[in-house]
N, CA and C atoms as an extended XYZ file, in Angstrom:
477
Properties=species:S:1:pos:R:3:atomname:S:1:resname:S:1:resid:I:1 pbc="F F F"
N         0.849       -1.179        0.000 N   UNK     1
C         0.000        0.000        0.000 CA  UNK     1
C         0.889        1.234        0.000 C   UNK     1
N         0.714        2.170       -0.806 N   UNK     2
C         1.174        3.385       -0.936 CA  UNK     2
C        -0.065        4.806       -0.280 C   UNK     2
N         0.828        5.424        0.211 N   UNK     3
C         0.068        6.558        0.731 CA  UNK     3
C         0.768        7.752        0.850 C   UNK     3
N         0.370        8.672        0.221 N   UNK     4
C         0.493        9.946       -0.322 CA  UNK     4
C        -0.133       10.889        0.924 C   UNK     4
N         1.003       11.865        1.403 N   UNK     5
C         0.464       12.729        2.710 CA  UNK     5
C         1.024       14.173        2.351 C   UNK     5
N        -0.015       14.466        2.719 N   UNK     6
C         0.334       16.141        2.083 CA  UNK     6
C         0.393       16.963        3.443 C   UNK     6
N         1.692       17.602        3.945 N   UNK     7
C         1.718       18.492        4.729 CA  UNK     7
C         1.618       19.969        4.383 C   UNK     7
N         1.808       20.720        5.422 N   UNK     8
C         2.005       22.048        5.022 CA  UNK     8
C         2.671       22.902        6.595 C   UNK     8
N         3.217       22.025        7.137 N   UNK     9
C         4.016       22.771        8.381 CA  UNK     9
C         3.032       23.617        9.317 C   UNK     9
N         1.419       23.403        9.417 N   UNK    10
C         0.592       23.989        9.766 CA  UNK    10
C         0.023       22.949       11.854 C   UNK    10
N        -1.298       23.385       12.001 N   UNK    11
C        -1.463       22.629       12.994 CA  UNK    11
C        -2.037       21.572       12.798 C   UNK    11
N        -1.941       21.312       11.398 N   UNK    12
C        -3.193       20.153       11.137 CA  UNK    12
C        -1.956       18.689       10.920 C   UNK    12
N        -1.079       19.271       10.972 N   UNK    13
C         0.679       17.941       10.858 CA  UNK    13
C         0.042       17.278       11.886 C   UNK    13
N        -0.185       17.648       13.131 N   UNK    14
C        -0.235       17.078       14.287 CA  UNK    14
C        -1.882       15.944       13.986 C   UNK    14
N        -2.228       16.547       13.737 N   UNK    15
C        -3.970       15.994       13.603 CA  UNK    15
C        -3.613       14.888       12.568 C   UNK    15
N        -2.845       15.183       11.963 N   UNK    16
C        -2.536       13.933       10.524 CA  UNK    16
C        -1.490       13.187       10.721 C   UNK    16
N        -0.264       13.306       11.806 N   UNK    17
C         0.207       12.835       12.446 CA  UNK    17
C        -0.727       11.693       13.485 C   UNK    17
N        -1.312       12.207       14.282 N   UNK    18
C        -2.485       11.313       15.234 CA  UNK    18
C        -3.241       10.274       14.550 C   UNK    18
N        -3.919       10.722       13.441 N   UNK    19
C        -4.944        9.921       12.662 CA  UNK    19
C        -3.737        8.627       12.050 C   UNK    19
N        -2.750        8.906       11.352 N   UNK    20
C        -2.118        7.950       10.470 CA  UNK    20
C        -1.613        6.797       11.671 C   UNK    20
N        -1.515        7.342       13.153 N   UNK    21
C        -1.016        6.235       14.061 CA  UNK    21
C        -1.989        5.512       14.710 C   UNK    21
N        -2.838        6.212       14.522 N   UNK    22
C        -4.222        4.969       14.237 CA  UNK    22
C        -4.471        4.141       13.302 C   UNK    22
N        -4.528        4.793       12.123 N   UNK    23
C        -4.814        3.568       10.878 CA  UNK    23
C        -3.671        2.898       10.373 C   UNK    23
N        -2.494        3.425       10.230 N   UNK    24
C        -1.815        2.050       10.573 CA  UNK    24
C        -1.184        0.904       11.487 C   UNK    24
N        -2.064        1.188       12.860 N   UNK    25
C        -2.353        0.046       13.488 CA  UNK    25
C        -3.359       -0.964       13.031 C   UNK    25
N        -4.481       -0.728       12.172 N   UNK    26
C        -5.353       -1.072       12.027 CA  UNK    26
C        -4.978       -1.701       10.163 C   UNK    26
N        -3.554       -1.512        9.949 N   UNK    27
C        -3.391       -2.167        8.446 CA  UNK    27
C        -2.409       -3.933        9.092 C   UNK    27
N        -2.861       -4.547        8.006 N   UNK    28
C        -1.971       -5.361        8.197 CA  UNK    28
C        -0.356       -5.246        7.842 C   UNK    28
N         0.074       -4.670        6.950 N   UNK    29
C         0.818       -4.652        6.397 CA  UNK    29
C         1.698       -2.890        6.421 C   UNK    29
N         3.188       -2.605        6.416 N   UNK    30
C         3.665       -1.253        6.897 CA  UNK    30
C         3.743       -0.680        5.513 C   UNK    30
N         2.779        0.510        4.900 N   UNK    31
C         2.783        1.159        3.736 CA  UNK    31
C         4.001        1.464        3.547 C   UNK    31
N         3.907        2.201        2.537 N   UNK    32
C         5.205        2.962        1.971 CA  UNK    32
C         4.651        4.547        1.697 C   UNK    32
N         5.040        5.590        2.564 N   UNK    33
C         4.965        6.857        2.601 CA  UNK    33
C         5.564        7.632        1.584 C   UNK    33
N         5.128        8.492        1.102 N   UNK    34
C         5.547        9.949        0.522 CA  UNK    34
C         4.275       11.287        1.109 C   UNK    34
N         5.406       12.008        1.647 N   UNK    35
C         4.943       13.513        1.657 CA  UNK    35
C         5.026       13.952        0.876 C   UNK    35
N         4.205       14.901        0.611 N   UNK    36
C         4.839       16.492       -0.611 CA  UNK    36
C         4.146       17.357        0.690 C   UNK    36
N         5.170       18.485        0.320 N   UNK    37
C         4.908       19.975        1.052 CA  UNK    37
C         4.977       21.142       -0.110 C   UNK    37
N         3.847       21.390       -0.703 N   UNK    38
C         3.594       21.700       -2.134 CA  UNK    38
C         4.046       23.421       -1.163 C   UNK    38
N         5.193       24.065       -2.155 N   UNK    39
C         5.540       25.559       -2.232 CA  UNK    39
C         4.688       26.353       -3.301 C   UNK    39
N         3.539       26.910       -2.149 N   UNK    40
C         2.725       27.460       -3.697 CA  UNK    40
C         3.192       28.333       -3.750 C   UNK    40
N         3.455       28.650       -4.808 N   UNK    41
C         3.904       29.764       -5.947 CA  UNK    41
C         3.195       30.951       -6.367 C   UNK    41
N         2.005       31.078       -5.475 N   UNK    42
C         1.173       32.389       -5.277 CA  UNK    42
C         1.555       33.189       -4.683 C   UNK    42
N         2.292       32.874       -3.282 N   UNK    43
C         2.392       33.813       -2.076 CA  UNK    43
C         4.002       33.966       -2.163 C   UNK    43
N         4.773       33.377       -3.073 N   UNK    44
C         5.895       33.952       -3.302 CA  UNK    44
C         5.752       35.018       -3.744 C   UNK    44
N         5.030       35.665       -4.847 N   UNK    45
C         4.961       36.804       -4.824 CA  UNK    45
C         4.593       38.044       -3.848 C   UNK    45
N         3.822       37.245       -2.880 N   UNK    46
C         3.669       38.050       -1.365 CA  UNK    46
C         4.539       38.593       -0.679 C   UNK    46
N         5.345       37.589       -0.846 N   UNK    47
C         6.741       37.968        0.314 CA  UNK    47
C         7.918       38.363       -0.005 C   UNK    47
N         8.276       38.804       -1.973 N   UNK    48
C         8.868       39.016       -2.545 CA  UNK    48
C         8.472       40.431       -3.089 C   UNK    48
N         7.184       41.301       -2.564 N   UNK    49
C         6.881       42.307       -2.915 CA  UNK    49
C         5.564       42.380       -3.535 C   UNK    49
N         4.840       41.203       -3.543 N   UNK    50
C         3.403       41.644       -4.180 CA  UNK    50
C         2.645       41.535       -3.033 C   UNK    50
N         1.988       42.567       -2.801 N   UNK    51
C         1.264       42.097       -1.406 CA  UNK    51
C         0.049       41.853       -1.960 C   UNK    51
N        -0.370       42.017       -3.427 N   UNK    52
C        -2.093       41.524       -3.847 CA  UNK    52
C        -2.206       40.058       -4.191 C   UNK    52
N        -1.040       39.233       -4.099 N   UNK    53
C        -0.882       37.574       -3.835 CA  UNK    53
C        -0.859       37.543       -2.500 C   UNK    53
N        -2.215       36.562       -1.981 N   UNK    54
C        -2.087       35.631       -0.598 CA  UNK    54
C        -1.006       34.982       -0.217 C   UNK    54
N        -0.711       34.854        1.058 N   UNK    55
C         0.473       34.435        1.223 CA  UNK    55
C         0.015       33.187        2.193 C   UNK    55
N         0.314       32.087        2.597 N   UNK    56
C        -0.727       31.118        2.914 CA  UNK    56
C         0.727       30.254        4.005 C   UNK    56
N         1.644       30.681        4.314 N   UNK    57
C         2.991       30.385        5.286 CA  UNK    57
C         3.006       31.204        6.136 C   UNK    57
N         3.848       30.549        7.677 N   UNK    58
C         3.872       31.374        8.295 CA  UNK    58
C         4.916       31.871        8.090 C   UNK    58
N         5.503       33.301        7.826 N   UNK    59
C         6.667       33.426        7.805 CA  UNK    59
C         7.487       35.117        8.789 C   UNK    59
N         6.611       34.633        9.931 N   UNK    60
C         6.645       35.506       10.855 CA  UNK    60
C         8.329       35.100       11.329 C   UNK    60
N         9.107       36.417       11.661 N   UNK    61
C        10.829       35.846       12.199 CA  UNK    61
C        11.305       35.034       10.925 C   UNK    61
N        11.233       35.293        9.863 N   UNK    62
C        12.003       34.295        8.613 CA  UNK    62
C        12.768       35.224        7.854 C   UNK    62
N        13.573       34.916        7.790 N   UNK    63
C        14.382       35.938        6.640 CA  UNK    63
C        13.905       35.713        5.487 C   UNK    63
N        13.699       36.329        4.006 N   UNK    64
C        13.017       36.378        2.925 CA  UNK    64
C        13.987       37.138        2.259 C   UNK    64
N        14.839       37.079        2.204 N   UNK    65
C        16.122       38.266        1.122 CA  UNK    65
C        15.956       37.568        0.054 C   UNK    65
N        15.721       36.541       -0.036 N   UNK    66
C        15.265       35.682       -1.586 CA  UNK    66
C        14.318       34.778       -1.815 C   UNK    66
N        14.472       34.175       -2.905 N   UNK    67
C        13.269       33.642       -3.246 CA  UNK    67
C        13.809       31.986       -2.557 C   UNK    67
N        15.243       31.798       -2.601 N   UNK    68
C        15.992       30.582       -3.155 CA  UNK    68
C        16.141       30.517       -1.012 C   UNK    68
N        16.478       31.539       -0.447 N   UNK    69
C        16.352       31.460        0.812 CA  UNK    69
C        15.062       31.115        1.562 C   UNK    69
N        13.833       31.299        1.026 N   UNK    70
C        12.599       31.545        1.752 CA  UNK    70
C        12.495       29.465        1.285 C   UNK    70
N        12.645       29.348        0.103 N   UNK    71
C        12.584       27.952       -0.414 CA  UNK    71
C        13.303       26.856        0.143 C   UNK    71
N        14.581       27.617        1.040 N   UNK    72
C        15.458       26.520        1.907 CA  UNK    72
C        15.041       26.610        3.110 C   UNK    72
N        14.118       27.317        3.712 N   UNK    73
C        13.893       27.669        4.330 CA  UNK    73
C        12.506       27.003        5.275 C   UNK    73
N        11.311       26.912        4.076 N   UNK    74
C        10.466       25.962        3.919 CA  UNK    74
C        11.292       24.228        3.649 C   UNK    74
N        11.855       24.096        2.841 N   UNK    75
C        12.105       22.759        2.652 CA  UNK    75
C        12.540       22.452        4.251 C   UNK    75
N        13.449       22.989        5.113 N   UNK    76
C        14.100       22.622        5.766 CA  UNK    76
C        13.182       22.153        7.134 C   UNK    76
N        12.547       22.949        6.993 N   UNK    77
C        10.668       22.909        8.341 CA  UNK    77
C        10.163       21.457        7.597 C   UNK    77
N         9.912       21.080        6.355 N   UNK    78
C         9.559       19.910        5.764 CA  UNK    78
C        10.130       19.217        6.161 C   UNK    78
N        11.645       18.868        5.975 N   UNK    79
C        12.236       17.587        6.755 CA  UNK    79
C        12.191       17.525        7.910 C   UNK    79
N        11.940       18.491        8.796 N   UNK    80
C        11.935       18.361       10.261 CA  UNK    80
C        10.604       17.244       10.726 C   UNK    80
N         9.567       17.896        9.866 N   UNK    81
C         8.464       17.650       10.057 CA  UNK    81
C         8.093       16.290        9.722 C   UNK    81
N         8.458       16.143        8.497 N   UNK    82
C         8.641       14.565        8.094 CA  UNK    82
C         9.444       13.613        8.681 C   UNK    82
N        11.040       14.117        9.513 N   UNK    83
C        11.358       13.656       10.233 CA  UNK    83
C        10.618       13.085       11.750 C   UNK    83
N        10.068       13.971       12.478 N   UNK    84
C         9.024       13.813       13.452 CA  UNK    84
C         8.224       12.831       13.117 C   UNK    84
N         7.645       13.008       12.176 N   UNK    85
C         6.184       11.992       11.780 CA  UNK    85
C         6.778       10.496       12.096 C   UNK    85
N         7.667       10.286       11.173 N   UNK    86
C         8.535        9.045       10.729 CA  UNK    86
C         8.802        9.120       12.013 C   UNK    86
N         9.928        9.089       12.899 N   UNK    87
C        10.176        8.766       14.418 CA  UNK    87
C         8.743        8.392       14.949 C   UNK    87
N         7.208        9.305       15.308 N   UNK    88
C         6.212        8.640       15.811 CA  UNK    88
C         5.822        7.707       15.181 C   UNK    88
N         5.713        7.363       14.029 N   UNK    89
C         4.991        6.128       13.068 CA  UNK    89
C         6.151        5.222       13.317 C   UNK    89
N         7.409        4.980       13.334 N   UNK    90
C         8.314        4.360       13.115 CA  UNK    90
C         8.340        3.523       11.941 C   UNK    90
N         8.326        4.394       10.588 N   UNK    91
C         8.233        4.339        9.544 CA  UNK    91
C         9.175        5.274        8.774 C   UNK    91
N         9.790        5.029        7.446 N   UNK    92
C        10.184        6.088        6.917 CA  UNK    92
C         9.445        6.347        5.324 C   UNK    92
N        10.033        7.107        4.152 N   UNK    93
C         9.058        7.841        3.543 CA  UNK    93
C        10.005        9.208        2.847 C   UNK    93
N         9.707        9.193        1.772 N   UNK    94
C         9.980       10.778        0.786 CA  UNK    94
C         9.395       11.619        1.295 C   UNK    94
N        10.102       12.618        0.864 N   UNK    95
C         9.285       13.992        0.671 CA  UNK    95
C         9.695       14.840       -0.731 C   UNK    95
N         8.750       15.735       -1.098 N   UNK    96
C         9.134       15.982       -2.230 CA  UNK    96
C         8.368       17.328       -2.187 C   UNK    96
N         9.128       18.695       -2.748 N   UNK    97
C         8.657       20.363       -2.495 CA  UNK    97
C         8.266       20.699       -3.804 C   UNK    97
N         7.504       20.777       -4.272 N   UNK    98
C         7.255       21.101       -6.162 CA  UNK    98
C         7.022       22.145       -5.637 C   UNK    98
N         6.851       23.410       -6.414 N   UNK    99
C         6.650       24.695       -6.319 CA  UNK    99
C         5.498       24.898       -7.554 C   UNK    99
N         4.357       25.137       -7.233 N   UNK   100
C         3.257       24.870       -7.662 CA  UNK   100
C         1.786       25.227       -7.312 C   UNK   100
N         0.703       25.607       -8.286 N   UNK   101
C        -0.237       25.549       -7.436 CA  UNK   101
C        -0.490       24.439       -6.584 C   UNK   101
N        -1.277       24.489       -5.690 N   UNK   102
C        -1.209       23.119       -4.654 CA  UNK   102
C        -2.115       22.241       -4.962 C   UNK   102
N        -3.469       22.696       -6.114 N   UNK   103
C        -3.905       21.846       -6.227 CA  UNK   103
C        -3.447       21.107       -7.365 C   UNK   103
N        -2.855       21.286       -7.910 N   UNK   104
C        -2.188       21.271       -9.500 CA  UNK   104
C        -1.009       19.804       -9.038 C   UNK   104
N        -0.471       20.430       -8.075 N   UNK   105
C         0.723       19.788       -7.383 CA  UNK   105
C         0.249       18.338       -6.831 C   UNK   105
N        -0.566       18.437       -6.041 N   UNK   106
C        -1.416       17.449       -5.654 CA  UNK   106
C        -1.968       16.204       -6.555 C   UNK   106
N        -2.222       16.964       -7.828 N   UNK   107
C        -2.932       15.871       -8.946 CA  UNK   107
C        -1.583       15.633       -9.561 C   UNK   107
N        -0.706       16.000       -9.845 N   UNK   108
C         0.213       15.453      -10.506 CA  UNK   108
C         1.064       14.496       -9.943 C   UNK   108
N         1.159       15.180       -8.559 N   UNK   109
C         1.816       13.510       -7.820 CA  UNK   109
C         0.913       12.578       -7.597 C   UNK   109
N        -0.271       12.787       -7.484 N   UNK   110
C        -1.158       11.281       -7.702 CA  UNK   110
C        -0.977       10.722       -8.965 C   UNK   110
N        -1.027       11.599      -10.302 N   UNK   111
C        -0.552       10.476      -11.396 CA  UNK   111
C         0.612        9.928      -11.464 C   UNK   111
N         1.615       10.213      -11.040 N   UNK   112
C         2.858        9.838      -10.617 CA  UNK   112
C         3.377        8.852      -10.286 C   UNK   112
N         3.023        9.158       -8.443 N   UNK   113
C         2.857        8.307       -7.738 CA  UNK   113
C         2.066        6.781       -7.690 C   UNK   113
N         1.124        7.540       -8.075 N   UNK   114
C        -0.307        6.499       -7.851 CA  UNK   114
C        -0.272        6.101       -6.316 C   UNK   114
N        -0.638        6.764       -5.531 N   UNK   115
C        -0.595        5.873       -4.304 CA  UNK   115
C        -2.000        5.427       -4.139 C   UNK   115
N        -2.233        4.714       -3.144 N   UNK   116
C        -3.177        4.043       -2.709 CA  UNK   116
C        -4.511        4.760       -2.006 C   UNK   116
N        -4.053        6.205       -1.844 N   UNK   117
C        -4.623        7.009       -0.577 CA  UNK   117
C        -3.781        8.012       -0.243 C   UNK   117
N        -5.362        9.277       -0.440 N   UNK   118
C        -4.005       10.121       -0.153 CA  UNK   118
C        -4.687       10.536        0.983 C   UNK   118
N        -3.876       11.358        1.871 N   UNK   119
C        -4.191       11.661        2.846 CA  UNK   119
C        -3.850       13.291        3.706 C   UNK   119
N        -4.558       13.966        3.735 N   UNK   120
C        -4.559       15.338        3.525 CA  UNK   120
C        -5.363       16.400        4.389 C   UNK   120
N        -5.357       17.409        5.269 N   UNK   121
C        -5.956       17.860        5.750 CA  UNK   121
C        -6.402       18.927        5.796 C   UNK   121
N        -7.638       19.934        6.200 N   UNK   122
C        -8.470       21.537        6.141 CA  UNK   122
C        -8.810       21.662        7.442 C   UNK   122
N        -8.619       22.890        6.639 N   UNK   123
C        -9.075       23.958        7.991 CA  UNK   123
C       -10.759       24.265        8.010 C   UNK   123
N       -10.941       23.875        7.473 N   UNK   124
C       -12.684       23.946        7.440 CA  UNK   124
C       -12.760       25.984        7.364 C   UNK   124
N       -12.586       25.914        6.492 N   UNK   125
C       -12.894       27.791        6.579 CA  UNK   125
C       -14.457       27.676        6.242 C   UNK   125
N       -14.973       29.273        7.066 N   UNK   126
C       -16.369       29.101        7.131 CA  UNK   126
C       -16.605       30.927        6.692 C   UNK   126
N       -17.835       30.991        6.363 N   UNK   127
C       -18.052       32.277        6.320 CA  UNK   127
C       -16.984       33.193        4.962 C   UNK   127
N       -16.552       34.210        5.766 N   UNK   128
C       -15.948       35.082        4.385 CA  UNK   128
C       -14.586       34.531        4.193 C   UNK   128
N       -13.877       33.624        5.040 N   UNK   129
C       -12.435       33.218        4.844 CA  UNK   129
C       -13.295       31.654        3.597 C   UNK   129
N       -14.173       31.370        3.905 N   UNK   130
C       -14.544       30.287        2.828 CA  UNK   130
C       -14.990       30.483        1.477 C   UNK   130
N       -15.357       32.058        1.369 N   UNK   131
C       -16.163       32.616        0.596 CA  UNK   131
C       -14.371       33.186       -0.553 C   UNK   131
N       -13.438       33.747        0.426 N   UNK   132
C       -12.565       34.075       -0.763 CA  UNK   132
C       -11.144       33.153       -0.709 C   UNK   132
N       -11.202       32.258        0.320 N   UNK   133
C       -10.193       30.736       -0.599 CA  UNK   133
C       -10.896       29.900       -0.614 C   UNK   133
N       -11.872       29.608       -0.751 N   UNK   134
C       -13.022       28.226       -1.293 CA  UNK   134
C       -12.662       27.361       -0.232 C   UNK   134
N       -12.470       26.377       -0.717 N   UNK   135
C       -12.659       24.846        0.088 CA  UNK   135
C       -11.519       24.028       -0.750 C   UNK   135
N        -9.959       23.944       -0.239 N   UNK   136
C        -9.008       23.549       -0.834 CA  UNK   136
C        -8.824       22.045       -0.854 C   UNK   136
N       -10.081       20.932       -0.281 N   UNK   137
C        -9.736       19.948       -0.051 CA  UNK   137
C       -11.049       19.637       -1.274 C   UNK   137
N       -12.181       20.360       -1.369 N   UNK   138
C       -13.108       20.449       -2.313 CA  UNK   138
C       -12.137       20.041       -3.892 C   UNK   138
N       -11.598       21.501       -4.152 N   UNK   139
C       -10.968       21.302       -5.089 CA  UNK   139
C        -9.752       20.149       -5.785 C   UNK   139
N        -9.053       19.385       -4.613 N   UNK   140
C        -8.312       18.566       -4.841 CA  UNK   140
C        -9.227       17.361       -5.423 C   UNK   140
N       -10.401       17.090       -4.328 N   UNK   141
C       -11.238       15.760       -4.247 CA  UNK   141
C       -11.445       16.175       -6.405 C   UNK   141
N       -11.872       17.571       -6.771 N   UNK   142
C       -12.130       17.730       -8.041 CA  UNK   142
C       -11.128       16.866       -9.230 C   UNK   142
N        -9.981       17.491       -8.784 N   UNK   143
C        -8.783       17.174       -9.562 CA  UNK   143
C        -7.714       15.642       -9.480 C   UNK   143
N        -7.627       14.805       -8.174 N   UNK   144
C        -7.588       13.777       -8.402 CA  UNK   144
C        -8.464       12.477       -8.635 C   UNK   144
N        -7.466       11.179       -9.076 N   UNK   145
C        -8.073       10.079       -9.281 CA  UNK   145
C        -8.147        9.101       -8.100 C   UNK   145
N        -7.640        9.143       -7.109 N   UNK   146
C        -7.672        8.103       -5.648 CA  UNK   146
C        -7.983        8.647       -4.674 C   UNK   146
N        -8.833        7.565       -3.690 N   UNK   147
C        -9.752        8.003       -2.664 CA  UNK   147
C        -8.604        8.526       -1.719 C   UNK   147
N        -9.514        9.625       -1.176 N   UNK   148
C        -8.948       10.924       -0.469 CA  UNK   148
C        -9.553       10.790        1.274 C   UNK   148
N        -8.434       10.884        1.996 N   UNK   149
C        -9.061       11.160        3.572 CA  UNK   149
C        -8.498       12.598        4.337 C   UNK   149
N        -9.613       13.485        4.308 N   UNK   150
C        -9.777       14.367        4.591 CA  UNK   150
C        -9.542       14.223        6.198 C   UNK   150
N        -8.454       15.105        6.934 N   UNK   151
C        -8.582       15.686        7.947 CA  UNK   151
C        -9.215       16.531        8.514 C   UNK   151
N        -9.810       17.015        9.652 N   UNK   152
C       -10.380       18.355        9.586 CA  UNK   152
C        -9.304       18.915       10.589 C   UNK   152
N        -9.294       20.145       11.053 N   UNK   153
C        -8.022       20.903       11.572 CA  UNK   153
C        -9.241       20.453       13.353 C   UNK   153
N       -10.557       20.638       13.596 N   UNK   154
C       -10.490       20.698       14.544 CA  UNK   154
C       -11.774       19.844       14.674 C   UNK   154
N       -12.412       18.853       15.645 N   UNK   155
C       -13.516       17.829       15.854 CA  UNK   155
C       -13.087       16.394       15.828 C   UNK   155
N       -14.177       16.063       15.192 N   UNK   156
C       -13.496       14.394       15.300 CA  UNK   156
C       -13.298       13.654       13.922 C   UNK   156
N       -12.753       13.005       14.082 N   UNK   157
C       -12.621       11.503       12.675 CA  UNK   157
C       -12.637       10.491       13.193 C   UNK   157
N       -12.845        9.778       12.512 N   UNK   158
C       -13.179        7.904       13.161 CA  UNK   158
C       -12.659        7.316       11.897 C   UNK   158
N       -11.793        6.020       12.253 N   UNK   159
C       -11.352        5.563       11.971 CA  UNK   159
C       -12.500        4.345       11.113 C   UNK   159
C-alpha cells in the first residue's frame, strides 16, 4: 500500500500525524509513505513584494532576502516535520517540495505516484475566509483520481 500525505508545516501535521497512528495500526501490512509539502507559488509573490498575492505560510521571524532562501527555508521545516512523523509512526518515507499551485501539485503527484490514498488535511474555513479561498480539499477531491481522507483541523474523525 502506498500513501500519499500532504503536509504544510501547519497545525493540522499534528492531527494527521495522530490519525495515520491509528490507521496504521489497524493495516496489516507497513505502507510505503511519501509527503509532498507543495511551495505554492502564489504567495511567493507576497513575500517578494506583491502584497495583492495571498500568502498562505507562516513566515513571521524568517528571513526572505530571496526567493531561493525563503525555499530553503520551507524545505528545511519539511524535513523536520517529516522527520518527526517518521520517528512517531516508526516508519520512513519521501518527501518531495514542487513549487506549484497546490492543487495542481497534488494531482500530478497522484498520477505519478499512484498511491493508494491520499491523505490530507483543512481547515474547514467558514463564512468570508470560505467565501474568498473556497474549500481547498473540495478542489483537490475535483482534480484527483484516488480516494482521499480528509482531515479536519479541529472535531473528530473515526477511523
Amino acid at each position: 500500500m502506498q500513501l500519499l500525505i500532504a503536509l504544510d508545516n501547519s497545525p493540522l501535521t499534528k492531527r494527521i500525524t495522530d490519525f495515520l497512528k491509528e490507521f496504521l495500526d489497524q493495516l496489516s501490512e507497513v505502507p510505503t509513505l511519501s509527503f509532498i509539502h507543495v511551495i505554492d507559488n502564489r504567495f511567493i509573490g507576497a513575500v517578494m513584494g506583491y502584497p495583492d498575492i495571498v500568502m498562505s505560510y507562516d513566515l513571521i521571524d524568517r528571513t526572505t532576502e530571496t526567493e531561493e532562501t525563503l525555499f530553503s527555508q520551507i524545505r528545511e521545516d519539511g524535513y523536520k516535520t517529516r522527520g518527526d512523523i517518521q520517528k512517531q509512526l516508526g516508519v520512513t518515507g519521501t518527501i518531495d517540495f514542487p513549487l506549484n499551485d497546490p492543487v495542481l501539485a497534488l494531482a500530478e503527484a497522484c498520477q505519478q505516484k499512484k498511491p493508494d490514498l491520499l491523505v490530507m488535511g483543512t481547515h474547514s474555513r467558514k463564512g468570508i475566509n470560505h467565501f474568498l479561498f473556497g474549500n481547498f480539499a473540495e478542489k483537490v477531491l475535483r482534480h484527483i483520481n484516488v480516494p482521499l481522507i480528509i482531515i479536519p483541523e479541529k472535531g473528530m474523525y473515526t477511523i
